[in-house]
C-alpha positions as CSV (number, residue, x, y, z in Angstrom):
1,X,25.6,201.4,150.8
2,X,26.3,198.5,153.4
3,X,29.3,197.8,154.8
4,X,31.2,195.3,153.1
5,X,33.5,192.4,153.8
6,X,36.6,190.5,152.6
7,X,35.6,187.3,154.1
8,X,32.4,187.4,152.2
9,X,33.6,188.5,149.0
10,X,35.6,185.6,149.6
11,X,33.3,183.1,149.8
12,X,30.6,184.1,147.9
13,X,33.8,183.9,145.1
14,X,34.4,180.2,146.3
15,X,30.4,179.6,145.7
16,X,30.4,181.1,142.3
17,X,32.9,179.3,141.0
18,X,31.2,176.1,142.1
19,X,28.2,177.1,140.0
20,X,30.2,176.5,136.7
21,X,33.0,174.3,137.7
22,X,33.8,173.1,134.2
23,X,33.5,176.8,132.7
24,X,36.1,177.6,134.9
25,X,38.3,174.7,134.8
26,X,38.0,175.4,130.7
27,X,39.6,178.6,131.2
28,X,41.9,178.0,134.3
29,X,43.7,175.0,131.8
30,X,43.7,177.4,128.9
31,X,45.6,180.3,131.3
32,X,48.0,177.6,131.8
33,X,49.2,177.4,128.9
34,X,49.3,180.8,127.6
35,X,50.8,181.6,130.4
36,X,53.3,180.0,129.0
37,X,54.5,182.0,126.4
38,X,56.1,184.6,128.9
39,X,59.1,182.7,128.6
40,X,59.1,183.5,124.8
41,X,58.3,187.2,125.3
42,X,58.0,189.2,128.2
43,X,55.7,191.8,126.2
44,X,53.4,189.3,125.0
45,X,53.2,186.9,128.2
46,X,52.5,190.3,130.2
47,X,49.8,191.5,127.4
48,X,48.0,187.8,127.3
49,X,48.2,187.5,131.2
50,X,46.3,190.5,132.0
51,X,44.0,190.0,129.1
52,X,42.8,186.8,130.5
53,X,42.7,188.2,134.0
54,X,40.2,190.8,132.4
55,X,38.0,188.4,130.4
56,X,37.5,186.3,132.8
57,X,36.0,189.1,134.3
58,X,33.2,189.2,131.8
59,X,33.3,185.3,131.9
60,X,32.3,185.7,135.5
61,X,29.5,187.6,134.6
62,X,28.0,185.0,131.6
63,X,27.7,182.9,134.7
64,X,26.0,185.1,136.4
65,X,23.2,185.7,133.8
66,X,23.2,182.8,132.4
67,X,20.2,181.2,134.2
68,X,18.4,184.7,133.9
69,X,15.6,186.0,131.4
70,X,18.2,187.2,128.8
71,X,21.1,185.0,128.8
72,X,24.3,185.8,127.0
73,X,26.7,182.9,125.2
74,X,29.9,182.6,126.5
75,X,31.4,183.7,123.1
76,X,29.4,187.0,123.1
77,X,30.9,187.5,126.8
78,X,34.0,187.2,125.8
79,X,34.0,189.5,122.8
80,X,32.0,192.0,124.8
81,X,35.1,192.3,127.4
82,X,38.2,191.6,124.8
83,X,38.6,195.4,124.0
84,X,38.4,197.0,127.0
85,X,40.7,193.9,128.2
86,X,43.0,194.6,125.5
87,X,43.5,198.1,126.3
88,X,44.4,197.7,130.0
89,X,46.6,195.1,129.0
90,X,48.7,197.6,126.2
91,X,48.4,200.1,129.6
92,X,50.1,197.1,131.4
93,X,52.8,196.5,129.1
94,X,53.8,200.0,127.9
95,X,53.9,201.0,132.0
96,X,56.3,197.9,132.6
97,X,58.0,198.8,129.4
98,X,59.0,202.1,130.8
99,X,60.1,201.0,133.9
100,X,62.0,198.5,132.1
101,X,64.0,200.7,130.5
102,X,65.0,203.0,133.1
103,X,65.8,200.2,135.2
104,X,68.3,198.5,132.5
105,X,69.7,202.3,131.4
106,X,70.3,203.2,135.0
107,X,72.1,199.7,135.9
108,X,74.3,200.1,132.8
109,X,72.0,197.0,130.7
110,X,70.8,198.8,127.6
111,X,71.1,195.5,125.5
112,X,69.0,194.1,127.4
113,X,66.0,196.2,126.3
114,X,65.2,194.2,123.3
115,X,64.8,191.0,125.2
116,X,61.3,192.3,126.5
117,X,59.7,191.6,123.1
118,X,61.8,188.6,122.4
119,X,63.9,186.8,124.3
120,X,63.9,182.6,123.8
121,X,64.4,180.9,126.7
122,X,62.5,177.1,126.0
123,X,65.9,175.6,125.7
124,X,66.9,172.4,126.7
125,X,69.1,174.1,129.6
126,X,66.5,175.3,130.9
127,X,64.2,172.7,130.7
128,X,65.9,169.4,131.8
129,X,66.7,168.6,135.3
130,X,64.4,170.2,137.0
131,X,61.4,168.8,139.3
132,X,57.8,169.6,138.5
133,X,57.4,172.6,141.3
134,X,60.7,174.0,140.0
135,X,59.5,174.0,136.2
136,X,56.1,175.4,137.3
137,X,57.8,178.5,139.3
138,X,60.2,179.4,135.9
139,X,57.7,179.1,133.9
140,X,55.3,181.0,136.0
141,X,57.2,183.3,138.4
142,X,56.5,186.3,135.7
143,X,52.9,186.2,135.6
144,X,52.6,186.5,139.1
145,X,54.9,189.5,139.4
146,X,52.8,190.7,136.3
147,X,49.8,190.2,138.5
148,X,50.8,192.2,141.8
149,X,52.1,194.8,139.0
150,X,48.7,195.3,137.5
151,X,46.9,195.4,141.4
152,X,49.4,198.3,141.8
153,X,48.8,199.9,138.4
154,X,44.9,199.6,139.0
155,X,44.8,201.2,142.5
156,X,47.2,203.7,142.0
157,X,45.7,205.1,138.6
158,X,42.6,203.8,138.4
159,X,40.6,201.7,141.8
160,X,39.5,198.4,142.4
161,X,36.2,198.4,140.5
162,X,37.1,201.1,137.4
163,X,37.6,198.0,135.2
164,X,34.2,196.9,136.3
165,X,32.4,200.2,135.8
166,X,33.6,200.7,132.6
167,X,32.6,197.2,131.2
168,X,28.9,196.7,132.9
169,X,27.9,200.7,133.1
170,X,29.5,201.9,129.7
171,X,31.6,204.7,132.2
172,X,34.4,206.6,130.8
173,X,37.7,205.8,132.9
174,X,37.3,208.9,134.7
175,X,33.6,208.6,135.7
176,X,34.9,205.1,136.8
177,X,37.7,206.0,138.7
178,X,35.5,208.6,140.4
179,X,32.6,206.0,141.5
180,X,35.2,203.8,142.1
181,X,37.1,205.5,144.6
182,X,34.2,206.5,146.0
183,X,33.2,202.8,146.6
184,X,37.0,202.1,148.2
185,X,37.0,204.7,150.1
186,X,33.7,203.4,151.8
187,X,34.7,199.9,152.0
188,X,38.4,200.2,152.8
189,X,38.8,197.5,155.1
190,X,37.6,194.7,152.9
191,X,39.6,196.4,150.2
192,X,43.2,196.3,152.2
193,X,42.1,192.3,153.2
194,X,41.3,191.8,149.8
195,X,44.8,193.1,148.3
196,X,46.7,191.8,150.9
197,X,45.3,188.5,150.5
198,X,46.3,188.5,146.9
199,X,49.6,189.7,147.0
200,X,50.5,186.7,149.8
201,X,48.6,184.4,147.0
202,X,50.6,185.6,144.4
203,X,53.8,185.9,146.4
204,X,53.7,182.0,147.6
205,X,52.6,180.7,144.0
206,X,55.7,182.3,142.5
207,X,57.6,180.0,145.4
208,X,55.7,177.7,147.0
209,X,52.6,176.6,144.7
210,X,53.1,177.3,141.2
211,X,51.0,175.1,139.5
212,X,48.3,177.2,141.4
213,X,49.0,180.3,139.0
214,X,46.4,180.2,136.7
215,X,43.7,178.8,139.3
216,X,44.9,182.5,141.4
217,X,43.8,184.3,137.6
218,X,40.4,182.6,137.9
219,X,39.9,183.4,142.0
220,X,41.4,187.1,141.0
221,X,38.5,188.0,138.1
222,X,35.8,186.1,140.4
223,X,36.8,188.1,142.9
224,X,36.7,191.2,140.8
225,X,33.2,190.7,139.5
226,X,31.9,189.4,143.1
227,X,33.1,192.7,144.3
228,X,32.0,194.9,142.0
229,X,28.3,192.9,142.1
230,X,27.7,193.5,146.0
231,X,28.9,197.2,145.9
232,X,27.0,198.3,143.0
233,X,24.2,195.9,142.0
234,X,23.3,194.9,145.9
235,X,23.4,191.2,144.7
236,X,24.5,188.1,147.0
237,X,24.6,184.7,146.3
């Protein structure tokens, strides 16, 4: 197994995405409005947000194959990857759930336990008077917590590439936490770039570049699949 590297995970990412630029642009729009609905629910912006990080996953792959002997539609992609995307996203949300209520029973909040499966906040306060960048970080600022949260969740429970394994290779989670770690613990240094580079991606687009939010989604599944791809398939592009 050959050494691997963040820098060319990274750009082989930045050249795959170039292949289907309108695919991706497609999907990076329709993030941003989902994305959205966090401010309606937390449970159901956290649950859509990681769904669409792991679809895009499989969407990553369509690309990949689609110029090959037996090409897939995009619609059988995405139904091939829904369920298992489904399921880590109800993982996602019943782990921040939890921790959700401790936090709020331990600071003396219990009421506020409610507001994580409804709580409105589209209202004209806060709304109106704001600039663009300022609108884009409220609206936003969740999902990129929710995205550092599931990072942690993966590679504390699972590894980088169980997702992976378990939707190109048919592996249970165990089988693909197993293979997986295996994998990180063999390419660790590109691993610890790689996280790093996306918790300081996800950090400044809760602050500094919002409206990049859903274009980090689309880098962060690309980057999964790329990943995955060169460790375990020996492909480049």
């Amino acid at each position: 197994m050959k050494s691997e590297k963040f820098s060319d995970w990274l750009r082989q990412s930045l050249l795959f995405i170039n292949r289907e630029p309108l695919a991706w642009l497609g999907y990076t729009l329709f993030m941003g409005v989902v994305l959205v609905l966090g401010r309606i629910s937390s449970a159901l912006g956290i649950f859509l947000s990681v769904s669409c990080l792991f679809v895009g996953v499989g969407i990553a792959k369509y690309i990949d194959i689609k110029s090959s002997e037996q090409p897939v539609s995009l619609s059988f992609a995405i139904n091939k990857s829904l369920p298992l995307a489904i399921l880590a996203a109800s993982t996602i949300v019943l782990c921040w759930f939890v921790f959700m209520v401790l936090a709020n029973i331990f600071s003396g909040e219990p009421e506020k336990i409610g507001q994580f499966f409804f709580y409105w906040q589209l209202t004209p306060e806060n709304l109106n008077h704001k600039s663009s960048r300022e609108l884009a970080s409220w609206l936003y600022g969740y999902a990129n917590v929710a995205l550092i949260f599931t990072l942690l969740m993966m590679t504390t429970f699972a590894s980088w590439f169980s997702h992976s394994l378990m939707l190109f290779k048919n592996h249970t989670w165990s089988t693909a936490k197993e293979r997986g770690n295996q994998a990180v613990a063999k390419h660790q240094n590109a691993l610890y770039k790689l996280l790093g580079f996306l918790f300081l991606e996800a950090v400044l687009c809760a602050s500094v570049t919002p409206l990049l939010t859903p274009v980090l989604y689309m880098l962060t599944s690309t980057l999964l699949y790329i990943s995955y791809r060169n460790v375990f398939e020996s492909k480049v592009i």
